[in-house]
MIBAKE-406598 format. One line per 4 residues: number of its first residue (from 1); their letters; for each residue x, y, z of N, C-alpha, C, O, CB. Coordinates in steps of 0.05 Angstrom, whole numbers, plus 5000, padded with zeros to 4 digits. Each point is the difference from the previous one (the first is absolute). Glycine has a CB too. Example, Ala and Ser with C-alpha at 12.3 -4.5 7.8 and 13.67 -1.06 7.14 Angstrom:
2
1 = as = 5264 4886 5156 4982 5024 5000 5018 5024 5000 5021 5000 5013 4941 4977 5012; 5031 5044 4961 5016 5024 5001 4985 5022 5014 5010 5022 5004 5014 4965 4953
END
This chain:
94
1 = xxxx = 9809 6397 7490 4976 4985 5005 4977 5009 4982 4985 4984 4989 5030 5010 5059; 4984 5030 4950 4977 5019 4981 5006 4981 4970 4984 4986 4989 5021 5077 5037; 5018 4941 4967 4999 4990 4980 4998 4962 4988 4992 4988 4980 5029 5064 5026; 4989 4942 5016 4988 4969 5006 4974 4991 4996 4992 4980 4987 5036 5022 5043
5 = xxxx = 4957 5016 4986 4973 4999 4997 4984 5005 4978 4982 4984 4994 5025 5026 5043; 4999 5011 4948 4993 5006 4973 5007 4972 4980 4982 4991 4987 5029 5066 5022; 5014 4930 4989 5015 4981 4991 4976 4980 5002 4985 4994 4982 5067 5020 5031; 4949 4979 5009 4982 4974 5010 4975 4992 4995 4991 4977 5000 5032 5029 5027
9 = xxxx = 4958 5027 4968 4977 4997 4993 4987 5002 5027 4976 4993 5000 5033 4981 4958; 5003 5035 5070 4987 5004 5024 4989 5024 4993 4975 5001 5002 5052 4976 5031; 4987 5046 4957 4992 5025 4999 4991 5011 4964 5007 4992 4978 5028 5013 5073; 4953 5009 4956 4990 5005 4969 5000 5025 4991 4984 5010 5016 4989 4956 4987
13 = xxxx = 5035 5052 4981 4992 5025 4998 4975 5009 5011 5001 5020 5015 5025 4975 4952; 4951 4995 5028 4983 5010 5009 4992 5001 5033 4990 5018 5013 5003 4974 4939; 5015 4977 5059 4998 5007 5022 5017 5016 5014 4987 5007 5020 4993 4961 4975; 5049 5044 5006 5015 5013 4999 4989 5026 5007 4992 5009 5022 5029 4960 4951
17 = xxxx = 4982 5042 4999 4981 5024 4998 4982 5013 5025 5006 5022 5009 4994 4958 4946; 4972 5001 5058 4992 5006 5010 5010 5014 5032 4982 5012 5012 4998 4959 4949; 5044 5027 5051 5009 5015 5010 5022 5026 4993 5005 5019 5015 4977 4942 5005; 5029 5034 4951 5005 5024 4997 4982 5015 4978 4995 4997 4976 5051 4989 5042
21 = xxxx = 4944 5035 5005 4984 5023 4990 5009 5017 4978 5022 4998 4989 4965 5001 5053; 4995 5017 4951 5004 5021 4987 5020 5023 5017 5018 5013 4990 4936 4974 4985; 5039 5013 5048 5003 5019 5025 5026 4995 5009 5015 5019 5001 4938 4983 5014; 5056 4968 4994 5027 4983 4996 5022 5020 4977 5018 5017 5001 4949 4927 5006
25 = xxxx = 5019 5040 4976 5024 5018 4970 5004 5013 5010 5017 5002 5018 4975 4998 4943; 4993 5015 5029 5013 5025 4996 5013 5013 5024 5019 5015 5003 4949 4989 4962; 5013 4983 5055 5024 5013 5029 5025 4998 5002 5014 5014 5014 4959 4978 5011; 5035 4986 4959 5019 4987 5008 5023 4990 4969 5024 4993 5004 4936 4992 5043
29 = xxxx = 5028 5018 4928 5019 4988 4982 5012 5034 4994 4986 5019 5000 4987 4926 4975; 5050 5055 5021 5005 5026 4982 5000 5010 4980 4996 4984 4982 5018 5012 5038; 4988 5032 4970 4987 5002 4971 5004 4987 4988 4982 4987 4991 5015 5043 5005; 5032 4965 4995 5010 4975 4974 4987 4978 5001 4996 4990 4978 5047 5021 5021
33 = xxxx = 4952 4981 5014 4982 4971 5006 4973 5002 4992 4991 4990 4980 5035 4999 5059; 4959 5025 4979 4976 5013 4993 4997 5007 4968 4992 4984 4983 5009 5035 5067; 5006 5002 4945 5000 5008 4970 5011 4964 4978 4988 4997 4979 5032 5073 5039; 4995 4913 4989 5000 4977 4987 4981 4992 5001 4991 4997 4977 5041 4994 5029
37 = xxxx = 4954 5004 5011 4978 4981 5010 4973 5019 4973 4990 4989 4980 5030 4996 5094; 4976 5041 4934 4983 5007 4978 5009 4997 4982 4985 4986 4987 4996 5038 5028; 5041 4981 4969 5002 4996 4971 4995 4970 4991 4984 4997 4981 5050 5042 5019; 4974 4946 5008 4991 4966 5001 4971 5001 4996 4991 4990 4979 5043 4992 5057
41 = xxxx = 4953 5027 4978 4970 4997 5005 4986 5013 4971 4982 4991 4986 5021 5014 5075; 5014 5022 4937 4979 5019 4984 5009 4989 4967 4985 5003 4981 5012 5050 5058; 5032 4931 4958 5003 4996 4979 4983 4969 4988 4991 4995 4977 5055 5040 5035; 4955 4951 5007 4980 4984 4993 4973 4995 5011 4989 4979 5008 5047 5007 4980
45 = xxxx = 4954 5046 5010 4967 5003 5001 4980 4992 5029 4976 5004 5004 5033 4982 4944; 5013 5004 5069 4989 4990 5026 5017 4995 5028 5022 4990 4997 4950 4991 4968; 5022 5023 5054 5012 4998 5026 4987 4981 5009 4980 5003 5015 5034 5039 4994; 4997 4931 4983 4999 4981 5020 5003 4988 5025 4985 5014 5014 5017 4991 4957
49 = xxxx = 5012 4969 5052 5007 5000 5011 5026 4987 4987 5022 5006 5009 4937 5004 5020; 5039 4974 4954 5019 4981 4977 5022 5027 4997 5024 4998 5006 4933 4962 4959; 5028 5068 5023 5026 5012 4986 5010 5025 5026 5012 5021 4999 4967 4971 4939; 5012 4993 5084 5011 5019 5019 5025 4982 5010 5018 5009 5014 4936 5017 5002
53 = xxxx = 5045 4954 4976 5022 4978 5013 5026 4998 4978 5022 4990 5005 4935 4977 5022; 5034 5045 4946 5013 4994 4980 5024 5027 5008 5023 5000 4993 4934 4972 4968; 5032 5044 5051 5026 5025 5010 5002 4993 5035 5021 5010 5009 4963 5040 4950; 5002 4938 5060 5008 4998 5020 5001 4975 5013 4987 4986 5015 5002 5052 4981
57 = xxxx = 5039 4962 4989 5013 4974 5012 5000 4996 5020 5000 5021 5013 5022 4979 4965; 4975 4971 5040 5003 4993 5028 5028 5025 5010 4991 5015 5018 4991 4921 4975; 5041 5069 5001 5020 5013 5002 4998 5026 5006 5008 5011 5020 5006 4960 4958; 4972 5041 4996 4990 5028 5004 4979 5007 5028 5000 5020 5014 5004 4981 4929
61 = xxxx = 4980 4978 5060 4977 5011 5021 5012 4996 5028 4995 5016 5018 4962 4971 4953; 5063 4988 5032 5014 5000 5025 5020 5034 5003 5001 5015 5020 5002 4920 4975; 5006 5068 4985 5012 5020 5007 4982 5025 5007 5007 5011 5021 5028 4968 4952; 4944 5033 5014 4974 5017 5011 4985 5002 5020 4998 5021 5013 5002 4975 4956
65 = xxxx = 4984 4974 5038 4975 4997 5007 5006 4988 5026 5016 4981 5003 4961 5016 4952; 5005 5018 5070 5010 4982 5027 4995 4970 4993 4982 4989 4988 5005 5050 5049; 5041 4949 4979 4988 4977 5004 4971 4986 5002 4989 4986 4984 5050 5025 5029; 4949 4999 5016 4979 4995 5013 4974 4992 4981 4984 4982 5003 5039 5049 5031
69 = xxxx = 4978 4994 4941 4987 5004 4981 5003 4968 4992 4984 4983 5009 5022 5075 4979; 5021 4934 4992 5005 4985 4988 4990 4971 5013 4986 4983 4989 5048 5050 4993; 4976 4968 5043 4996 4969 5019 4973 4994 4999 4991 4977 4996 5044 5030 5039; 4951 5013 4968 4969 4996 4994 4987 4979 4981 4985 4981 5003 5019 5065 5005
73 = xxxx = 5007 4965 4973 4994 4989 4971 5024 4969 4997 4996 4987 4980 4990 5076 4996; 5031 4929 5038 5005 4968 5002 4991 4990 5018 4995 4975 5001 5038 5026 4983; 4960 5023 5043 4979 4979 5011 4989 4992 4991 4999 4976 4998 4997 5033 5023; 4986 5013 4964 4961 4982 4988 5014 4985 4973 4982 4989 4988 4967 5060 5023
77 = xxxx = 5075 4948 4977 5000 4981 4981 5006 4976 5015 4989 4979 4993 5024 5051 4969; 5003 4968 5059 5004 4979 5019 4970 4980 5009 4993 4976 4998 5050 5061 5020; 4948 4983 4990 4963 4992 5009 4999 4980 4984 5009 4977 5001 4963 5067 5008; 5014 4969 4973 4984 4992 4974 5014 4968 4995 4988 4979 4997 5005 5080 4979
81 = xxxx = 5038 4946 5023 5013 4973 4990 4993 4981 5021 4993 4977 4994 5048 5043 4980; 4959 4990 5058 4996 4977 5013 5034 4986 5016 5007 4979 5009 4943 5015 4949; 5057 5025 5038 5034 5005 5012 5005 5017 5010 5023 5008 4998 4993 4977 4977; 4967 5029 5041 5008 5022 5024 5004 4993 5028 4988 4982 5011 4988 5046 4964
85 = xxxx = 5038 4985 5032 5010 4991 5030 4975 5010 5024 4985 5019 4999 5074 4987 4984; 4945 4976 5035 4985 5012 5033 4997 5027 4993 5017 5007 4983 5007 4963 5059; 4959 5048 4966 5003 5022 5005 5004 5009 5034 4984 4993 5017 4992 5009 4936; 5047 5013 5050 4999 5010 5025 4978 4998 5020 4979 4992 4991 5048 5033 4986
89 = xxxx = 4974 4981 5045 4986 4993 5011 4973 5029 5005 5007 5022 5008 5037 4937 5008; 4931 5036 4979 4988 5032 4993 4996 5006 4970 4983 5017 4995 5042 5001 5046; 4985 4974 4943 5005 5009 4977 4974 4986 4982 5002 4975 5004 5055 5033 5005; 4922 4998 4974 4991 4978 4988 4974 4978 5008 4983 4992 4985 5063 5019 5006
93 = xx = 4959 4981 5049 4987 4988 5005 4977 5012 5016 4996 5021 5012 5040 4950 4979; 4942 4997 5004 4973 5021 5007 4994 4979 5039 4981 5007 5015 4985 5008 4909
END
């Protein structure tokens, strides 16, 4: 689905990003990954959210990163599109 979303243009690197932290990573990717992720960044002069995606594939972060984390971030690309479901009951509403 993570990667669907990215596909589709629901989800975007950058909006993405915004739930996984700095604090996330590293809690959570392991060195090899981690250390990818900087060499990417430092070899072309910048840490984006674009060249964080270019090493963390939808694949790689399912395998790392809690879900919960992840669902977050198709929720709010879900939102935004205007294709999200009811929310539970409690959840959301005012």
């Amino acid at each position: 689905m993570l990667g669907v979303g990215i596909d589709q243009k629901l989800l975007s690197p950058g909006q993405l990003v915004v739930h996984l932290t700095p604090e996330v990573l590293a809690h959570h990717l392991p060195p090899d990954v981690m250390s990818r992720v900087l060499a990417a960044s430092l070899a072309a002069g910048q840490m984006t959210a674009e060249r964080l995606f270019e090493t963390l594939t939808p694949d790689v972060l399912v395998d790392h990163v809690p879900l919960e984390v992840l669902w977050r971030g198709v929720d709010a690309g879900a939102e935004r599109a205007g294709i999200a479901g009811p929310k539970p009951d409690g959840e959301g509403r005012s």
